[in-house]
C-alpha positions, 0 to 999 in steps of 0.5 A: 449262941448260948444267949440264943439256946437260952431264948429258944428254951424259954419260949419252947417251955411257955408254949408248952405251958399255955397249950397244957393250960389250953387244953386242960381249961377249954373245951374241944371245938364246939359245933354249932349249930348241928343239923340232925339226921331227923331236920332237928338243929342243936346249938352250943355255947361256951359261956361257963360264967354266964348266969342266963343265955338264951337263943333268939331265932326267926323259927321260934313262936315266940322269938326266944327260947332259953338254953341249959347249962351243962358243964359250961356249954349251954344247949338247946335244940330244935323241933324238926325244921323245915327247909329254909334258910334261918337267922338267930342270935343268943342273947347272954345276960342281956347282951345279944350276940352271934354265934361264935362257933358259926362263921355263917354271918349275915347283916340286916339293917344295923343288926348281925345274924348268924345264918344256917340253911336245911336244905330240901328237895322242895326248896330253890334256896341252896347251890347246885351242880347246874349253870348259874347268872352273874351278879355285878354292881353297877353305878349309874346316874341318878339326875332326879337325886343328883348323885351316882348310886349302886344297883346289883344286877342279875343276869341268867346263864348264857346272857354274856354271849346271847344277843337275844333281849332278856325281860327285866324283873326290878326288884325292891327291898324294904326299910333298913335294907339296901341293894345288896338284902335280897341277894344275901337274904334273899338268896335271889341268884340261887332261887333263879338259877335253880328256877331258871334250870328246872324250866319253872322261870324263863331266863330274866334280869333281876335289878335290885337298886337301893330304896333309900334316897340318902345313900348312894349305896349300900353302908361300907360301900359309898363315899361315906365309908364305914358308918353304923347302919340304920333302919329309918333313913330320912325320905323313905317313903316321901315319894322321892325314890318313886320319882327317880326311879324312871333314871334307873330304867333309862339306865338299864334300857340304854346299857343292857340287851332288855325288852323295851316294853311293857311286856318286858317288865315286872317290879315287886318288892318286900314291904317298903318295896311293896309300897314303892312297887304299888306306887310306881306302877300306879303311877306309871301305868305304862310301864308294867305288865306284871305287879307284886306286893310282898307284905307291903305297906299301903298308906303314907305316914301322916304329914306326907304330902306328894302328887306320887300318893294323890289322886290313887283311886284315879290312878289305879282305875287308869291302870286297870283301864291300861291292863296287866298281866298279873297283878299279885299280892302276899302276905302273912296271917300274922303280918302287922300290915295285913289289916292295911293290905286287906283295905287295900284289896277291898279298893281294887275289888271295888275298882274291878282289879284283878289279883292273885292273893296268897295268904301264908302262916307267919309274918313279917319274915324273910321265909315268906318273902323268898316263898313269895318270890319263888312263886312270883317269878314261875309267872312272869314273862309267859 
């Protein structure tokens, strides 16, 4: 018994000790970031042995800024922000990592962020106290690749108990991201919830699938298990995905309650998913009424040879023969594909292609590609 008190004590008076230590060495809790009342955002870190930090951010000019010191914590704060959904990391003597104070985590490609939001009335981004859609994952068969892959799957509020059929947006990511980029950064249920709800969008299906043919689905998710994650995976952009695509049409016509023409179908996508969206409509001309590139690429790398890229303007005057709806296009001043995306414009001028251009601020950003989307989805299936 005494042997028992001994050891009871003795961990009482080392607890004791270390919380005293504890609480004499270590800051209270840091928050970061802060939102400030004026849309300002601070942010804190606890590195009192670091010799430089600075903090990298999707909203900075010139994509890092440095931070003070004061009394171990480095600092920095923001001009006012605009309601958005933002991603950043600090960097410490040349090590980048995530904020530490911030449980707000987001992947993209092979990179971690951390993630905040300001949010604002003018913006469909944030959760509200309205009905949503589903989200699911489905596996589907690909003959084309001969391997079973993973979409994610949009479906508005009341689609379990409609009977009605529902058109279908498919949706496209670009390079280094996979089926899950446009639902984590691109906050797709929350925008078409909010849409849907406000009457903006009329009640659709979103279908995300995963542009990379190598991978059956996102990194984590598939028969290889934990794998370090990259940003340029083998066939690409080589016409492959462009022609497998018809496996995830028959797939989403023969298992969900959908509008089985033209009419009934839109595809878009971000940058390589502009490329595959621009592809496959050309070359599908039969299939979509509603087309959009959102900072695409245009052109195939050099020594790419496949029928999909052949023939273009052939197939683009066959579409504009076919007819659409709407054919739209985005992209940022800043962009490194605008020069691409204006040659591109100036073929469908000469081909007597109707378009909708937006041209924005910014440019290879995430904030412009919700922006697009938002404004997309308000036009579609009218």
């Amino acid at each position: 018994m005494k042997r028992y008190l001994f050891i009871w004590l003795l961990l009482l008076y080392t607890t004791s000790t270390f919380a005293q230590q504890s609480l004499s060495t270590i800051p209270s809790r840091i928050i970061s970031p802060s939102i400030n009342s004026d849309g300002s955002v601070t942010f804190s870190l606890y590195m009192p042995n670091a010799k430089q930090v600075s903090i990298k951010g999707d909203w900075l000019i010139n994509g890092s800024a440095s931070m003070q010191l004061t009394n171990g914590i480095w600092s920095y704060q923001t001009s006012t922000l605009l309601p958005d959904v933002y991603i950043y990391t600090f960097n410490v003597d040349g090590v980048d990592l995530i904020d530490p104070s911030n449980v707000y985590q987001i992947r993209d490609a092979s990179t971690l962020y951390s993630i905040f939001m300001i949010e604002g009335t003018s913006h469909m981004y944030g959760v509200k106290d309205i009905s949503h859609g589903t989200v699911s994952h489905r596996w589907y068969p690909s003959p084309t690749l001969n391997k079973q892959r993973r979409l994610s799957i949009y479906t508005p509020p009341g689609y379990e108990s409609s009977k009605k059929k529902y058109p279908v947006l498919y949706l496209l990511h670009g390079m280094g991201g996979d089926e899950e980029a446009w639902l984590n950064l691109g906050r797709v249920s929350q925008i078409l919830d909010n849409l849907i709800e406000s009457g903006k969008a009329s009640p659709m299906i979103v279908v995300m699938s995963n542009g990379n043919v190598v991978q059956q689905a996102t990194p984590g998710q598939d028969s290889k298990g934990f794998y370090m994650p990259s940003f340029l995976l083998p066939h690409t952009m080589d016409g492959e995905f462009e022609s497998s695509f018809n496996d995830i049409l028959a797939f989403i016509e023969s298992n969900y309650n959908v509008k089985k023409n033209k009419a009934g179908r839109a595809i878009a996508g971000l940058s390589m998913g502009g490329y595959h969206s621009l592809y496959i409509s050309a070359n599908n001309p039969e299939l979509f009424d509603y087309i959009g590139l959102f900072s695409p690429a245009i052109y195939p790398d050099k020594g790419i040879a496949s029928t999909i890229y052949e023939k273009m303007d052939e197939k683009l005057m066959q579409q504009a023969k076919q007819g659409y709806k709407l054919y739209w296009i985005g992209i940022g001043k800043d962009d490194f594909l605008y020069n691409d995306v204006a040659k591109q414009r100036n073929q469908m001028n000469a081909l007597h292609m109707p378009y909708i251009y937006r041209e924005t601020d910014k440019g290879h950003v995430w904030t412009n590609w919700r922006n697009y989307l938002s404004e997309f989805v308000t036009l579609i299936f009218k």
